[in-house]
PAFINU-670412 format. One record per residue: residue in three letters; x, y, z of N, C-alpha, C in turn. Coordinates in steps of 0.05 Angstrom, whole numbers, padded with zeros to 5 digits, always signed. Each point is the difference from the previous one (the first is absolute). Layout:
N
ALAXYZXYZXYZ;...
This chain:
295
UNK-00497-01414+02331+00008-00017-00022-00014+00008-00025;UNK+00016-00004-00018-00008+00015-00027-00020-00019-00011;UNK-00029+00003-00009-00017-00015-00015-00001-00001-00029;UNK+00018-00026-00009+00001-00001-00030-00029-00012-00010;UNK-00010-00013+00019-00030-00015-00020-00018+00035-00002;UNK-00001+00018+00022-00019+00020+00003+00009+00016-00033;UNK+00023+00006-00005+00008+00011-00007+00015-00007-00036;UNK+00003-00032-00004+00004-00005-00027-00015+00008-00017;UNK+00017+00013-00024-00009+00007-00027-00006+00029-00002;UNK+00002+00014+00030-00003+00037-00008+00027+00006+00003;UNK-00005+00025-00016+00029+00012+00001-00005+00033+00016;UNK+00027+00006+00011-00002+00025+00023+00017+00015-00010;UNK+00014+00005-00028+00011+00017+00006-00004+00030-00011;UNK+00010+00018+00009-00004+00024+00003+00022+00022-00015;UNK-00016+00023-00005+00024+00011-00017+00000+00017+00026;UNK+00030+00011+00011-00001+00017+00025+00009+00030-00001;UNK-00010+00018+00012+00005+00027-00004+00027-00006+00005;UNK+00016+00029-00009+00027+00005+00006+00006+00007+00023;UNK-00002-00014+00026+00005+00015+00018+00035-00009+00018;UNK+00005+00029+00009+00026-00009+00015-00011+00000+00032;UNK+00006-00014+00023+00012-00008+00018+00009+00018+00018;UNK-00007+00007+00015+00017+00015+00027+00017-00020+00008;UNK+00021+00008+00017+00021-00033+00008-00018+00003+00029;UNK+00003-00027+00003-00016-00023+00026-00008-00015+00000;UNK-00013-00012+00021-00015-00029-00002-00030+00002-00006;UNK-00010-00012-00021-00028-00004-00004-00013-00026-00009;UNK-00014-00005+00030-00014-00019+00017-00022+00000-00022;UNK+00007-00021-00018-00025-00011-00019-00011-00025+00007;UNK-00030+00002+00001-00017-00015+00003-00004-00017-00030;UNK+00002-00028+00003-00005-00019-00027-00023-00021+00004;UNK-00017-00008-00018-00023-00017+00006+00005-00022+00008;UNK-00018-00016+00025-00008-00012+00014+00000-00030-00023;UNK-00009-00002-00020-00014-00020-00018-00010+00010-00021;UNK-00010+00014-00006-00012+00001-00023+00020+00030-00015;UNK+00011-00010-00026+00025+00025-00002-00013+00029-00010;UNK-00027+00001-00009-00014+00022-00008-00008+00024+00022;UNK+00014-00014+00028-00002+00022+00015+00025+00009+00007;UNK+00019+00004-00010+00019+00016-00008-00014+00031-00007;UNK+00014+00015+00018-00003+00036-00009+00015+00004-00020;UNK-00008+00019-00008+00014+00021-00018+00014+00009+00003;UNK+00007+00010+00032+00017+00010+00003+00023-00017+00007;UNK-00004-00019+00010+00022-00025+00014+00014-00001-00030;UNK-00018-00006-00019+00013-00017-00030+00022+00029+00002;UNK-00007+00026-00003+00018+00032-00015+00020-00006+00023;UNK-00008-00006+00022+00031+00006+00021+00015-00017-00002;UNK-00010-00029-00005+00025-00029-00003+00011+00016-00023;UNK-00014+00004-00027+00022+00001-00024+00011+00023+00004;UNK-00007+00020+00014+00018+00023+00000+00027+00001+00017;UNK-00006-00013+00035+00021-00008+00015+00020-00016-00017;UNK+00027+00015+00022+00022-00018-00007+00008-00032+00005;UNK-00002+00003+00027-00009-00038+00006-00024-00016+00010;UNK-00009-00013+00005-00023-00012+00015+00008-00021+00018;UNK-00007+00005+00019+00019-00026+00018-00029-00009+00001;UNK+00004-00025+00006-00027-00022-00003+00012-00021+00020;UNK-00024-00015+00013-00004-00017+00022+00019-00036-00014;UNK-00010+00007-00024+00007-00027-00018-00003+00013-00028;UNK+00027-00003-00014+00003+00018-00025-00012-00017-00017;UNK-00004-00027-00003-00025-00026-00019-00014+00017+00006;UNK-00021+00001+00020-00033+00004+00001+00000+00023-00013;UNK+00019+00031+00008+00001+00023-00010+00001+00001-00030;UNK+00008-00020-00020+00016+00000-00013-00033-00012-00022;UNK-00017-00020+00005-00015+00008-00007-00032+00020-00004;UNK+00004+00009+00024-00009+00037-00006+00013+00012-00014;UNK+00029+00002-00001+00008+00020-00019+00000-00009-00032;UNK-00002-00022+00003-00010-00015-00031-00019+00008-00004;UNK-00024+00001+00006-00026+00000-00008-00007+00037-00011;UNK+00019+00009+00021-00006+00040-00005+00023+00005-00022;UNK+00010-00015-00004+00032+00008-00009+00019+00013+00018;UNK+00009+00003+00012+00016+00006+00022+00027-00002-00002;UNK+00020+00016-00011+00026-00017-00005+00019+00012+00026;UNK-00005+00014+00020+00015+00003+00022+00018-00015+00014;UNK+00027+00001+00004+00016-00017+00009-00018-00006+00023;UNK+00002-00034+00016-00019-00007+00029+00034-00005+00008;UNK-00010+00003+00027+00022-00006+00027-00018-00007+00023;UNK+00001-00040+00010-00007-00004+00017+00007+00013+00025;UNK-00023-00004+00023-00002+00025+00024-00023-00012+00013;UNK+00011-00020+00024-00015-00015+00009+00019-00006+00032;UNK-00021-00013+00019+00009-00005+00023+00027-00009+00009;UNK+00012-00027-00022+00019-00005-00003+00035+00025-00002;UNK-00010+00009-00019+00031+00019-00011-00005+00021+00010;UNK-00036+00014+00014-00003+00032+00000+00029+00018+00016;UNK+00011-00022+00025+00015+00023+00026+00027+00007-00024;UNK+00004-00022-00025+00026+00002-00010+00008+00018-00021;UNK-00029+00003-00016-00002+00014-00025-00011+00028+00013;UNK-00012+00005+00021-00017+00026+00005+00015+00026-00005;UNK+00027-00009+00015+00014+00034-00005+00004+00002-00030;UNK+00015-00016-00021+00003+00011-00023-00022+00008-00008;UNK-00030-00010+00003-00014+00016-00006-00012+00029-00002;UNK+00002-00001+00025+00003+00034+00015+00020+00013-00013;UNK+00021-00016-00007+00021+00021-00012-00012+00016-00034;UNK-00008-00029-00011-00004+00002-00032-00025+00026+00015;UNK-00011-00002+00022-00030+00025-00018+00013+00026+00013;UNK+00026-00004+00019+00009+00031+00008+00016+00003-00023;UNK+00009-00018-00024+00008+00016-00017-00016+00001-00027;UNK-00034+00012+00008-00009+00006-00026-00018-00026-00014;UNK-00002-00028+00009-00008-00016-00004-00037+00000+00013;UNK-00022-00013-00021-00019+00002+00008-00008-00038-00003;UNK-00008-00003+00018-00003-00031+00015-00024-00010+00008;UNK-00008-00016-00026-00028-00024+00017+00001-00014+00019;UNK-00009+00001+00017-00008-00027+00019-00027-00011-00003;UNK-00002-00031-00013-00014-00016+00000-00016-00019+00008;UNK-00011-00011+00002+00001-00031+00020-00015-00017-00013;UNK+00000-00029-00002-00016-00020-00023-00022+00002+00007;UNK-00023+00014+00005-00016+00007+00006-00013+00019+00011;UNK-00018+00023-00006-00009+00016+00012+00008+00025+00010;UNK+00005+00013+00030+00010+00018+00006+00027-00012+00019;UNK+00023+00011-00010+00028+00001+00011-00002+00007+00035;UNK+00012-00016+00025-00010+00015+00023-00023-00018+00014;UNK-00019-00010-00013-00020-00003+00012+00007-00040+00002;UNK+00011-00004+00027+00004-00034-00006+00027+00001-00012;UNK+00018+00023-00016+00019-00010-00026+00022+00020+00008;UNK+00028-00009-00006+00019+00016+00004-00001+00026+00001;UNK+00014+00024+00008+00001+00021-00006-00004+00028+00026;UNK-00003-00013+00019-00008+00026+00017+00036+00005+00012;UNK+00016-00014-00006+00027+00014+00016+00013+00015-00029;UNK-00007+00001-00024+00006+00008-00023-00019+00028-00001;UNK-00020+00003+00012-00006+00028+00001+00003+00019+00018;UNK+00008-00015+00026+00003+00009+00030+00034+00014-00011;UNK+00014-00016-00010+00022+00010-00007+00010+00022-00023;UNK-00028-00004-00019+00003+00011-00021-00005+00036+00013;UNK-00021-00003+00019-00013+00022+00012+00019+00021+00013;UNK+00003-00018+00022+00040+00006+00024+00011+00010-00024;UNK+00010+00001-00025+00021+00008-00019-00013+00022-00010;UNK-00016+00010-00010-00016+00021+00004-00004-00002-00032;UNK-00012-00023-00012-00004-00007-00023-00023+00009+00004;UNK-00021-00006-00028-00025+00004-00008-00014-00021-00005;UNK-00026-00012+00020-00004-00030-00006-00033+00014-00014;UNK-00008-00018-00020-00019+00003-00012-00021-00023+00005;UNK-00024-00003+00002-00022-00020-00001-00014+00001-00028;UNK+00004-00022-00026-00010-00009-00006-00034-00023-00005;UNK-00019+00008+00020-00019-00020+00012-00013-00019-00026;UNK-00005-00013+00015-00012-00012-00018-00019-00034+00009;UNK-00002-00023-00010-00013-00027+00010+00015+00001+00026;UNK-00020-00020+00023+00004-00011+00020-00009-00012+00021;UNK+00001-00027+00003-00010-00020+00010-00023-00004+00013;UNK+00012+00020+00027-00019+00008+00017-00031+00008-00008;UNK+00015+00030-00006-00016+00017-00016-00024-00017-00013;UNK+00009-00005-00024-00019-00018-00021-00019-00020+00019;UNK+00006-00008+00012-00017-00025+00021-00026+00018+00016;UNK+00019+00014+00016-00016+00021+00021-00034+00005-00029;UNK+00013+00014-00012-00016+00010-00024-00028-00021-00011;UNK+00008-00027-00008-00027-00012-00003-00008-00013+00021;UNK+00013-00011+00022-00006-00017+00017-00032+00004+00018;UNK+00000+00021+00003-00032+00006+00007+00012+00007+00045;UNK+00020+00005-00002+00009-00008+00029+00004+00042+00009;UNK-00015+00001+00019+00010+00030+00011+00024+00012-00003;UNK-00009+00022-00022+00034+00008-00007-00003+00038+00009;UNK-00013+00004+00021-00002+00023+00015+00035+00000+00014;UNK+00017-00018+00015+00017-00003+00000+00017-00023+00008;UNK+00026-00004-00016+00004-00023+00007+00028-00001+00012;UNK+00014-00025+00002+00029-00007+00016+00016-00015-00021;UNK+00020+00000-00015+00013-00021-00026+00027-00006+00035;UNK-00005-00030-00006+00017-00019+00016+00029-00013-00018;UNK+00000+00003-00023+00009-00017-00008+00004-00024+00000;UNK+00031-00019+00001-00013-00026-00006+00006-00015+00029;UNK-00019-00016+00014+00008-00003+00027+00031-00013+00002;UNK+00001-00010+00021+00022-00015+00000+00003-00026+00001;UNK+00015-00015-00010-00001-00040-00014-00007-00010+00026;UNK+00010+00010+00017+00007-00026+00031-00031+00006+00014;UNK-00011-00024+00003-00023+00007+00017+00008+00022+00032;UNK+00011-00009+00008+00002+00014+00026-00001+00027-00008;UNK+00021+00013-00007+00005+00028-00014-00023+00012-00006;UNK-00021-00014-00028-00017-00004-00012-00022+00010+00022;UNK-00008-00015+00027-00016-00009+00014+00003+00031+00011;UNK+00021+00009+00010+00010+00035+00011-00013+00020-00014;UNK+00009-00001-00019-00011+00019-00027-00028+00007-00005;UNK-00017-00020+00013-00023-00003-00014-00013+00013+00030;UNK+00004-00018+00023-00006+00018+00028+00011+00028+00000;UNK+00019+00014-00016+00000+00027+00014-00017+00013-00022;UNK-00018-00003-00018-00013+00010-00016-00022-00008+00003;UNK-00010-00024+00016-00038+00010+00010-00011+00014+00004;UNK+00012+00020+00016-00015+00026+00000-00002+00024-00026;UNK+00014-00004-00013+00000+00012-00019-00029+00007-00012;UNK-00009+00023-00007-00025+00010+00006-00017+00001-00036;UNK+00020+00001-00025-00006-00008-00030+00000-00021+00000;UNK+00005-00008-00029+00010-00020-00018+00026-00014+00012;UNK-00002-00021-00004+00040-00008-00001+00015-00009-00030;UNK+00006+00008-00007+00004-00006-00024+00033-00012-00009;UNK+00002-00023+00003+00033-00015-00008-00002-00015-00020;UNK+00035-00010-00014+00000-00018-00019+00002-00020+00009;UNK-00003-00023-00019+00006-00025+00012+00012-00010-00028;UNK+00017-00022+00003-00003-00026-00026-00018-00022+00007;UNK-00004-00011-00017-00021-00033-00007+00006-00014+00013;UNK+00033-00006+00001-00001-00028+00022-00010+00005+00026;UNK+00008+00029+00016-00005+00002+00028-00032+00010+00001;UNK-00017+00008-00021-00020+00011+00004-00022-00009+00027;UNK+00002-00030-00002-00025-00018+00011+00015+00011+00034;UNK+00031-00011+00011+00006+00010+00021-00009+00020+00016;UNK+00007+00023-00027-00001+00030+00014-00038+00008+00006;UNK-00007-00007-00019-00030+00001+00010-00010-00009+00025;UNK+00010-00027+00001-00011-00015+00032+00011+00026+00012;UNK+00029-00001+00007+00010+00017+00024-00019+00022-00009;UNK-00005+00013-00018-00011+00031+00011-00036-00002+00015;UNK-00003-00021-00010-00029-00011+00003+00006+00006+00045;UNK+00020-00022+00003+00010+00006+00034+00006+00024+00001;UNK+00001+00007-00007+00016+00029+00013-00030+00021-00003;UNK-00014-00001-00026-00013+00024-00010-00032-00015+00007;UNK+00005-00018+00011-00031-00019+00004-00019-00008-00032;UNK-00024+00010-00002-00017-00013-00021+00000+00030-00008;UNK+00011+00013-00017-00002+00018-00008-00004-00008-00037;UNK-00015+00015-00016+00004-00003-00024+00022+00013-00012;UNK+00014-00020-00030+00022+00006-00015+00001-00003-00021;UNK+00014+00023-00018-00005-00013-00036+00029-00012-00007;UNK+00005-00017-00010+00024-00012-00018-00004+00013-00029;UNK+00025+00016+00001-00002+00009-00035+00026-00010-00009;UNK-00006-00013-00027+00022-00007-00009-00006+00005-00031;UNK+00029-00004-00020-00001+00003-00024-00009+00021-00012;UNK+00004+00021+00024-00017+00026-00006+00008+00012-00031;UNK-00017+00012-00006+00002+00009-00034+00007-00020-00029;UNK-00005-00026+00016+00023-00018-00019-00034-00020-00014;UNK+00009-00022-00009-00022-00010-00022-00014-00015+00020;UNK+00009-00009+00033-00019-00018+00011-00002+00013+00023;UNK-00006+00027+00006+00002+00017+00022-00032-00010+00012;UNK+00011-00001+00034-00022-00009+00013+00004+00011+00027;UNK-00024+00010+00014-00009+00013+00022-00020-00022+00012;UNK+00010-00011+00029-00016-00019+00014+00000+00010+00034;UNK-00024-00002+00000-00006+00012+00024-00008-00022+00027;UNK+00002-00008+00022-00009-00003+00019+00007+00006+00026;UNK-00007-00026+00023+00022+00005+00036+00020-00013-00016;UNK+00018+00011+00024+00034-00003-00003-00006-00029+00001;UNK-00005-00012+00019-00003-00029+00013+00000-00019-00035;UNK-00032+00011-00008-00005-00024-00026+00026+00006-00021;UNK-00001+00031-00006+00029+00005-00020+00022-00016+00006;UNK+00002-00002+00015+00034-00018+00014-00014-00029-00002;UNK-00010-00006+00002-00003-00028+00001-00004-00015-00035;UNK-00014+00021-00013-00008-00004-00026+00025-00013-00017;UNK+00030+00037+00007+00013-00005-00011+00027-00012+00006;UNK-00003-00017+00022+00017-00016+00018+00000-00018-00019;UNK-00019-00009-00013-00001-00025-00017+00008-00008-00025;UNK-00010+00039-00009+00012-00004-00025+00004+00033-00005;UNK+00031-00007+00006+00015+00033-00010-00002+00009-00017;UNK-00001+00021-00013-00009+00007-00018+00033+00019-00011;UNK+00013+00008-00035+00024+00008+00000-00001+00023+00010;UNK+00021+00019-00003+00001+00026-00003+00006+00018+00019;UNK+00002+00023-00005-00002+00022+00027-00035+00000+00002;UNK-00002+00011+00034-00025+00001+00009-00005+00021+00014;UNK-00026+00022-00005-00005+00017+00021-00017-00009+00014;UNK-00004-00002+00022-00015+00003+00038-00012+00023+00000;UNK-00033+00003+00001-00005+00029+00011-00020-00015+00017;UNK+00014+00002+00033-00020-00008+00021-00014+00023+00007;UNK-00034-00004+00004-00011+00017+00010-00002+00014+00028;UNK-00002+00029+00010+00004-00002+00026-00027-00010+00016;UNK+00003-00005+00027-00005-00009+00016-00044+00008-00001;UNK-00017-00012+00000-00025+00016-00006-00007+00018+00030;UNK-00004+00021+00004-00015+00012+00022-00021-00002+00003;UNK-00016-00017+00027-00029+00001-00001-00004+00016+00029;UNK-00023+00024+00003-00006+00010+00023+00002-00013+00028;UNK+00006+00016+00021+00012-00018+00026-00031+00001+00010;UNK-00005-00023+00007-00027-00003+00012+00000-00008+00032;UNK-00030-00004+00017+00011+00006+00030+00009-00026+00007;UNK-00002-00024-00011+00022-00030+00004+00029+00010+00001;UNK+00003+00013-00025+00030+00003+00000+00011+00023+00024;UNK-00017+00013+00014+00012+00019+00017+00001-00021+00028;UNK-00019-00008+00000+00002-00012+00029+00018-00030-00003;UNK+00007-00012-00021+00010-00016-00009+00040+00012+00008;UNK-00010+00021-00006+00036+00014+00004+00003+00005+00025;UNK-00015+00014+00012-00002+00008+00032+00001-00028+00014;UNK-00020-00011+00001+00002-00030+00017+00031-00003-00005;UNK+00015-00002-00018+00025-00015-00002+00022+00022+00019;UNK-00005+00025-00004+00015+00018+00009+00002+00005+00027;UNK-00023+00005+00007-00012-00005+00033+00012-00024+00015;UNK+00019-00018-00012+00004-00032+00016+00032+00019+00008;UNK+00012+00017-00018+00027+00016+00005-00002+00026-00004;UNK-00022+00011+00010+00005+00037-00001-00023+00014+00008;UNK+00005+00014+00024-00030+00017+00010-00006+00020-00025;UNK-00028-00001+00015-00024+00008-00022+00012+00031-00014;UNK+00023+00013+00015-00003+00024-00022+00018-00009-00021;UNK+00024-00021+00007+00030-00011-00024-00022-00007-00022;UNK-00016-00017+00017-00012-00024-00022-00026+00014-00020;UNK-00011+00025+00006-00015+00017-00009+00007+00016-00020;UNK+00030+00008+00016+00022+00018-00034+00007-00020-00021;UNK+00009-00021+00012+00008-00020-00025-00028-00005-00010;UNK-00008-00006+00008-00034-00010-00023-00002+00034-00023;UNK-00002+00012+00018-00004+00026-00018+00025+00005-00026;UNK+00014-00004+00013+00018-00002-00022+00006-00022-00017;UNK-00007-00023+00008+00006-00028-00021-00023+00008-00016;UNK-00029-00002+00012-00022-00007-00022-00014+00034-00010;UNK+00015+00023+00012-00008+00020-00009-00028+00013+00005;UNK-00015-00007+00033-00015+00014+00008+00006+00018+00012;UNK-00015+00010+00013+00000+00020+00018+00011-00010+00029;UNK+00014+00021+00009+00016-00010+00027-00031+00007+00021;UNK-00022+00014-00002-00008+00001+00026-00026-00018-00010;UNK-00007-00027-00019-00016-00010-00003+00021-00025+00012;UNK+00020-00002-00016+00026-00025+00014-00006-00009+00028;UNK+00005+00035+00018+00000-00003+00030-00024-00010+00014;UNK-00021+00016-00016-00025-00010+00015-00012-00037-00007;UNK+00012-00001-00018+00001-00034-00016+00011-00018+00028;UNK+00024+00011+00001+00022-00014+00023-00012+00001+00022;UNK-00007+00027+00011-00007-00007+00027-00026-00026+00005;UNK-00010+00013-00018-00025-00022+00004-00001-00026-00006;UNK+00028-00009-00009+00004-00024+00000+00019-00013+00026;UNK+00008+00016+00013+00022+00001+00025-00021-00004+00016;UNK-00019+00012+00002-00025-00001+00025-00013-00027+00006;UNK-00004-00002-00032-00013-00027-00002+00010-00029+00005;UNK+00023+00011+00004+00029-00031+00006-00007-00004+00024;
């Protein structure tokens, strides 16, 4: 969403090189909130391209106000994409060079557009990346949360049950988890990941780049409960932390074996320990037997 309080009273626009256009699609990235992070290059490709298809030609419409932008827009969104896609393809096989947009950030990520390049591709067009702001990204970046590597979930799904699926096949997930959410469901989705992901720590970023941008950290459990109460507007990034690793100590070995040993002789129950908690198989075995003796 475009930030007019971040952003009243400067002006963006730009005088732009002359440049022409190869024909294809070029996947431009537009700011998140705050309009000063607009590229340089995004501003030379909108005014140079022939059309810009945009998610919502309003929201587009004030970016291209602010840079000057006088490019015909043609909405290109979930709704009309299966109906409008081929003329598109047609306009760039004959010579036409084509923005794709989205009211926010990077096109693709969460936002229309991946059967418009899958197709553009199949036709043996030329798809370009424009990069630029993005959600994720930006969050990952101040949150203070391990960004060695992470997992983008996008936005779960409304129905708890569904919801409840989603979140179990990604516990193991070994990074970050990183999804959107909106304000009303925020408090929800937190509880559930809190079940699913246990007491793990999480940051809520929201308003990122914009005049009341805020990064809040705690367990899933308190986050969901906090904002159960009081939703907060907007899009929302989730970056749950992964899971903490603490060294397997000899409780937790014989702790696993005792359990294993009630359904599996000492050598089953010796490989699985070695392999669940990552010792050694002939410290496992000698662990087991000597707990088998002792029964």
């Amino acid at each position: 969403m475009i930030d007019a309080a971040a952003t009243e009273g400067q002006s963006f626009l730009m005088e732009p090189r002359s440049i022409i256009l190869k024909s294809g699609l070029y996947v431009t990235a537009t700011p998140i909130g705050n309009l000063g992070d607009m590229t340089y290059r995004a501003v030379e490709t909108m005014k140079a391209a022939d059309l810009i298809l945009c998610e919502d030609t309003r929201q587009t419409a004030k970016l291209c106000s602010a840079y000057g932008i006088e490019t015909p827009r043609s909405p290109y969104h979930d709704h009309n994409a299966a109906r409008v896609r081929p003329g598109i393809i047609t306009k760039m096989q004959d010579g036409a060079a084509i923005c794709l947009v989205s009211d926010a950030g990077t096109p693709l990520i969460s936002d229309p557009g991946y059967k418009l390049v899958r197709e553009a591709r199949d036709a043996g067009l030329d798809v370009f990346p424009v990069p630029g702001a993005n959600a994720a990204i930006t969050a990952l970046c101040a949150a203070g949360a391990p960004s060695d590597q992470f997992f983008f979930a996008g936005f779960p799904p409304s129905k708890s049950g569904a919801r409840e699926q989603v979140f179990n096949s990604l516990s193991t997930v070994p990074g970050v988890i990183a999804f959107y959410e909106t304000g009303p469901r925020l408090g929800d989705s937190l509880i559930a990941m809190a079940k699913a992901f246990g007491d793990r720590q999480a940051v809520v970023a929201r308003e990122l780049t914009k005049l009341h941008e805020e990064f809040r950290e705690g367990i899933l459990m308190e986050l969901g409960q906090s904002y159960k109460d009081q939703p907060p507007k907007g899009e929302i990034v989730i970056l749950v932390f992964p899971a903490e690793n603490r060294p397997v100590d000899d409780k937790d070995i014989n702790d696993y074996l005792q359990n294993a040993l009630e359904e599996m002789s000492v050598k089953d129950a010796a490989a699985a320990a070695a392999q669940e908690l990552g010792i050694a198989k002939k410290t496992a075995y000698q662990r087991a037997l000597a707990i088998k003796e002792r029964r």
